[in-house]
N, C-alpha and C positions, 0 to 999 in steps of 0.2 A: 773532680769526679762527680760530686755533689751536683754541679753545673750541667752535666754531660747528661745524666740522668733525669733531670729534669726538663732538659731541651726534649729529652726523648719521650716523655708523657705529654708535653705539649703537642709533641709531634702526634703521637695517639689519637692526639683527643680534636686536633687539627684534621685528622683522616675521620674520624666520627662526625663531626661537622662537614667534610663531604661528602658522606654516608645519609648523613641526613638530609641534605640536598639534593642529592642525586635520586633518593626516593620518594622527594616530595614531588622533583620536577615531572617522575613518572607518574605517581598518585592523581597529580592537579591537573596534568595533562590528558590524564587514561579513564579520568573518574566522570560518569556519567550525567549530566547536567539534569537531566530529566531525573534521576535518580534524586538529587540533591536538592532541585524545587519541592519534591514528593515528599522529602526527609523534612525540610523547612516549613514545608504547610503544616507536618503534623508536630512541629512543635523542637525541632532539633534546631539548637542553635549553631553546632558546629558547622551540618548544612548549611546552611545562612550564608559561615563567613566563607564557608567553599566558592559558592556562588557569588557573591562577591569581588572574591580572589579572582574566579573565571570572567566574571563579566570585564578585567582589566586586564587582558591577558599580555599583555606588551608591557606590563610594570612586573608583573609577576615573571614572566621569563628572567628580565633584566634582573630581578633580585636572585631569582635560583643560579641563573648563568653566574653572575658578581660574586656570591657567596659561596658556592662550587669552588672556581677559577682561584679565590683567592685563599681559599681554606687547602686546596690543592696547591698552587705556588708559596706557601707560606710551608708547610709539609716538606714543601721538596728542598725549600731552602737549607730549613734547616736542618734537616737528614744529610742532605751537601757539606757543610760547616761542619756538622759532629765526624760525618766519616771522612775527610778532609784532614782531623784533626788526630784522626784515630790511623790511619794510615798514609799521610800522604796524599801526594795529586792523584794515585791510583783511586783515592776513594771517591773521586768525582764518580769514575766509571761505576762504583761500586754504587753510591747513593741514584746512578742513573738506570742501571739494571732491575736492584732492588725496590724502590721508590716507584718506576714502570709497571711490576708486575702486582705491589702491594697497593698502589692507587686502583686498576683495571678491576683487581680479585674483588677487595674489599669495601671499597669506596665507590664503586662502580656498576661491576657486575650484579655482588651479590645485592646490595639493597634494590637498586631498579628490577632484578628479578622478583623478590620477596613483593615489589610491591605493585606488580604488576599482576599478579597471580591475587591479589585484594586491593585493587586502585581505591573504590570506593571505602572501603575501611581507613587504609593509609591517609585517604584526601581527607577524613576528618579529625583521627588522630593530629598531621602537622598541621591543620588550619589556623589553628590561636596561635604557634611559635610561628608563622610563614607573615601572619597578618603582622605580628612585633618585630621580624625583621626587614618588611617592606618599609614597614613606619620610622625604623631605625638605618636605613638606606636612602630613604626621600629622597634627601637633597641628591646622593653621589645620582642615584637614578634616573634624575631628571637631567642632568648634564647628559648621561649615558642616551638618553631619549632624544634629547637635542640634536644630538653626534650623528646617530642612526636616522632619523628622517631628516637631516640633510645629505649625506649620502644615499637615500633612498631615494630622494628627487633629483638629486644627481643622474644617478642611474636610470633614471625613468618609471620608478614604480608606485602607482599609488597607492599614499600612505592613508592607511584605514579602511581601505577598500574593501570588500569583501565579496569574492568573486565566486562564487559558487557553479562547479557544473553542472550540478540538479535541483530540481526546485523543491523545496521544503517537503512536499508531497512524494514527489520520489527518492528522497530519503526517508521518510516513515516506509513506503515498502522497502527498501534496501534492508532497512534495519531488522523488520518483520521478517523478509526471508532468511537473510543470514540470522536470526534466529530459530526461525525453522528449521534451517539447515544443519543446526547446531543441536536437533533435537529440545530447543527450549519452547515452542510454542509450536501447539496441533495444526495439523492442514486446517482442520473445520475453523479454528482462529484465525488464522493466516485471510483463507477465502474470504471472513466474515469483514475483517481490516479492511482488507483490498477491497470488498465491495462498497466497503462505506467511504473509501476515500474514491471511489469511482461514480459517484453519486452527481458532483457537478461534471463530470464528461459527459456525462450520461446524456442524451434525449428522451422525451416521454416515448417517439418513434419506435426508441431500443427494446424498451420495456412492454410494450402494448399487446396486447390480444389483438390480431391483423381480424379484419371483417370477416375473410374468407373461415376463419373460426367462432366467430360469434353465434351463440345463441340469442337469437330474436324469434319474439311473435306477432302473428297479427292483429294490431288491435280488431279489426275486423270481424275474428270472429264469434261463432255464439259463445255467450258467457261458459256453459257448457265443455266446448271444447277448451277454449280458451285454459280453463281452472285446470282442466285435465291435461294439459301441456307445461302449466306450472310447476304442477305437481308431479311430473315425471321428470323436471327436468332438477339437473346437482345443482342447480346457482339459486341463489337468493335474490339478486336483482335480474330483470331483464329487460331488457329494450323492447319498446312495444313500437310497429311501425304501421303507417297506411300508404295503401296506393302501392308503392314501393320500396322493399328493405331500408334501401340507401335513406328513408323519410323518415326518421324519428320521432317519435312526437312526444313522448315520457320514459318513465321508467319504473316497470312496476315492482314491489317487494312483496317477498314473500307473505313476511308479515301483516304488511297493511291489508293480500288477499284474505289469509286468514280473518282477518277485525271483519273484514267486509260481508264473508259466509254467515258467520255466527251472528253479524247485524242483520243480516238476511234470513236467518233460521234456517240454514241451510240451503235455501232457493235460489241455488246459483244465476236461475237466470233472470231474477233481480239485477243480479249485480253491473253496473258499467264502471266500466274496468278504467274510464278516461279522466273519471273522479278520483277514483286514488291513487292513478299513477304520478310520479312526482316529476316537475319538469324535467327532461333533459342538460344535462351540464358541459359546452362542448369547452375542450382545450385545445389549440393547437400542437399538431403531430414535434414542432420546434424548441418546446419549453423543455428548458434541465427538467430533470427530475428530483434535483434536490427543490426547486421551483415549487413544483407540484408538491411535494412532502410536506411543502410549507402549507399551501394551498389546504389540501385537505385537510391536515388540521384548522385551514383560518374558519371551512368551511363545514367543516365537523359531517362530513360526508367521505364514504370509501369509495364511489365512483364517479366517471368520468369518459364521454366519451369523445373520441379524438379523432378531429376533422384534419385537411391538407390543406393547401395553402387557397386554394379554392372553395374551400369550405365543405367539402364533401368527405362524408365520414370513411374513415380509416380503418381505426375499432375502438378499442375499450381500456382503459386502464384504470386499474382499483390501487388501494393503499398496500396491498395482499404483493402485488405485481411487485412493488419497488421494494416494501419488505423484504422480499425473496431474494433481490437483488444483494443484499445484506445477509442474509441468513442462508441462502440454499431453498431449495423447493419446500412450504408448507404444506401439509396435509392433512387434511378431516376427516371427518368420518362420512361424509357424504360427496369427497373428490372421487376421480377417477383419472386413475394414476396412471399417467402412458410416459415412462421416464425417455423415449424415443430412443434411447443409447443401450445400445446390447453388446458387448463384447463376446468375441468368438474363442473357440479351444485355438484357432490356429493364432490367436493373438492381434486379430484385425479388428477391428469393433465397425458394427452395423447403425446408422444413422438416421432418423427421418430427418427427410430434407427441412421438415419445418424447426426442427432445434436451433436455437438460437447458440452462436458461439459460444458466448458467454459462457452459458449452461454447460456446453460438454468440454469447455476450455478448466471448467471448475469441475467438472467428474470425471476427467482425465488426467487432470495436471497438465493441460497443455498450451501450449502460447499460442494459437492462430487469430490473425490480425484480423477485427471487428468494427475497423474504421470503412473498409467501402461497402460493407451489407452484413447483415444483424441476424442471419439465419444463414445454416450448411451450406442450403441449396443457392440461397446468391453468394455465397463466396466461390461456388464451383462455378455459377453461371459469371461473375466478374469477371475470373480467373482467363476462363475458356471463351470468351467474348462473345461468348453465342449459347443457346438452346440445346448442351449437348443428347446425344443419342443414348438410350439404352444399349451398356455394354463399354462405352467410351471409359476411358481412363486417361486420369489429368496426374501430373507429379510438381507438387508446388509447395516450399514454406515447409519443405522435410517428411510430406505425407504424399502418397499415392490414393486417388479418390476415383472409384470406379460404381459408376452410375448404376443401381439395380434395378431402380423403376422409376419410371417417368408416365405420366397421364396429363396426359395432352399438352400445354407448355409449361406443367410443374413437375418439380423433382422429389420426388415424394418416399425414395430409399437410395441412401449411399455405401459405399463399404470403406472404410478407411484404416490402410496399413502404415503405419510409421517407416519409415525409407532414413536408414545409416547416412550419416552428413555423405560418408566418402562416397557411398556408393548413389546417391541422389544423382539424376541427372532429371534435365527439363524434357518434358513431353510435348512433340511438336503439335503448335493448335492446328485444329482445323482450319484445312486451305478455305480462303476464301472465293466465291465467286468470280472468274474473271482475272486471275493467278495465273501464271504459267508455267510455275512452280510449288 
């Protein structure tokens, strides 16, 4: 009886040891890597041996799988043999009903729950017993390893591969959204992530102040007006040009006009403006903009202006531009703020065609694709293959886009209603010329 009893605390303590396995294999499996590097830099050693344990993860299955499996087969045994012995061959049936549902409950269920609901907790609690039972497994392990990657090239898979369907990059956003989505990180975070991981897609192109926005003046003319054109305008730097816009020839600062007055005692028309302008900086429209980021700081300058492959200027791009890109619109005290996106009571939101996707992709929450044109109006004009008309309406990408103004071949106001997936349908383009249908 003495005997019986004691089988049966082994057997206990046999289901505790798969208990213990079972929570580790969820903990070490569930537990956050990035969490555990973070834990290790600031000085946690259990961290450490987590990371560790993770970095081998084909010896570490093998030990929780081995120590499971046989802390579980050792249990059943002998629960087998006691009730066997206590009733007969019925107690196989008995040791296999009971034994089923006390493994699953106990051994099973509940720990891998418990330690799943705190992976990262758990994954440092079993770290030092999981590191002593690898070390006390080695050898059987390493047969076990052998076993398995020759059946694994058997089969045709390779061993150590590591096959990813998304690239490092698109799992940081996975991760950010479904955090977001989990209510654990702010849209303004989220946006701010995503813009700084979209930094090498980027072009300087995306980002830029197009010409047809630029403020420019002439160097041309008198000091007089010239100052008074400065000084009414919001920007700090400005392109000075001769002959013709498209001719840059510096760039004047606010400030340096300021030094210049007061060097003058106020006698503006002292001043020539071609002396303190600072050279022109041109970059091509093709360079990343993580490129450029580098850039301005090698050059310890916030602008830059940005020519096409022929060399003819484009527009402008400052440190401000790609900031933004990162953070959302900045604003001073001397901007003037035209957010171009107006949403309506009917739930449709009003567009200048000059917004940039990006921008109302980020003050919408919406996904419209920014790979064939960088602003509203050439995605309507992509879309629709042609210059549509005031009044025209396009249905693309889960929105309906109905043109409200146009001047002359730009799109200068859109209206934009979100369209239900089911009830989406494609809006026929415009016939072409020469059709006969």
């Amino acid at each position: 009886m003495t005997l019986g009893w004691l089988t049966i605390l082994i057997v206990i303590a046999l289901l505790g040891v798969s208990a213990f396995f079972a929570a580790s294999e969820t903990a070490l499996t569930g537990a956050s890597r990035g969490s555990m590097l973070r834990l290790a830099k600031q000085g946690n050693r259990d961290a450490d041996i987590v990371s560790e344990l993770m970095s081998n993860r084909e010896r570490l299955i093998g030990a929780l799988l081995l120590g499971n499996n046989m802390a579980n087969i050792g249990a059943s045994a002998l629960a087998t043999g006691i009730l066997t012995a206590w009733f007969g061959e019925v107690g196989v049936l008995y040791a296999t009903a009971g034994m089923t549902a006390i493994v699953v409950i106990f051994a099973e269920v509940l720990p891998k729950t418990m330690a799943i609901n705190a992976p990262d907790r758990f994954a440092l609690r079993v770290a030092r017993p999981m590191r002593v039972t690898i070390a006390v497994l080695g050898p059987l392990l390493t047969v076990v390893e052998v076993v398995v990657r020759v059946l694994m090239r058997a089969l045709g898979v390779k061993v150590g591969a590591n096959q990813p369907i998304l690239s490092p990059i698109e799992r940081l956003r996975g991760a950010v959204d479904l955090l977001h989505s989990e209510g654990k990180v702010e849209k303004t975070d989220r946006d701010m992530f995503g813009g700084l991981l979209d930094l090498r897609e980027l072009q300087v192109s995306d980002v830029m102040v197009h010409r047809t926005e630029m403020v420019t003046i002439n160097a041309d003319l008198p000091p007089e007006d010239l100052v008074r054109e400065v000084l009414a305008s919001e920007y700090t730097r400005i392109p000075l040009w001769r002959e013709k816009p498209e001719n840059i020839i510096g760039v004047l600062h606010a400030k340096d006009l300021l030094r210049a007055i007061r060097a003058s005692e106020g006698e503006t028309s002292r001043i020539d403006v071609s002396t303190i302008a600072l050279p022109p900086w041109f970059v091509p429209e093709m360079r990343p903009v993580s490129e450029q980021l580098k850039a301005f700081r090698r050059r310890k300058t916030h602008f830059a202006l940005v020519v096409d492959e022929y060399g003819e200027v484009e527009g402008i791009v400052t440190l401000e531009d790609i900031l933004e890109e990162i953070v959302g619109d900045i604003a001073d005290e001397q901007d003037v703020v035209v957010a171009g996106v107006r949403a309506q009571p009917d739930g449709s939101v009003v567009v200048d065609g000059s917004v940039p996707i990006r921008d109302l992709n980020r003050a919408m929450d919406w996904n419209l694709p920014d790979e064939e044109a960088t602003t509203v109006a050439g995605l309507v004009i992509h879309e629709a293959r042609s210059i549509p008309e005031r009044g025209q309406s396009f249905t693309f990408h889960g929105f309906r886009f109905r043109v409200l103004r146009r001047e002359r071949n730009r799109i200068t106001a859109i209206r934009i209603v979100p369209v239900p997936r089911d009830g989406e349908l494609e809006e026929p383009r415009p016939k072409r010329a020469g059709t006969s249908f």
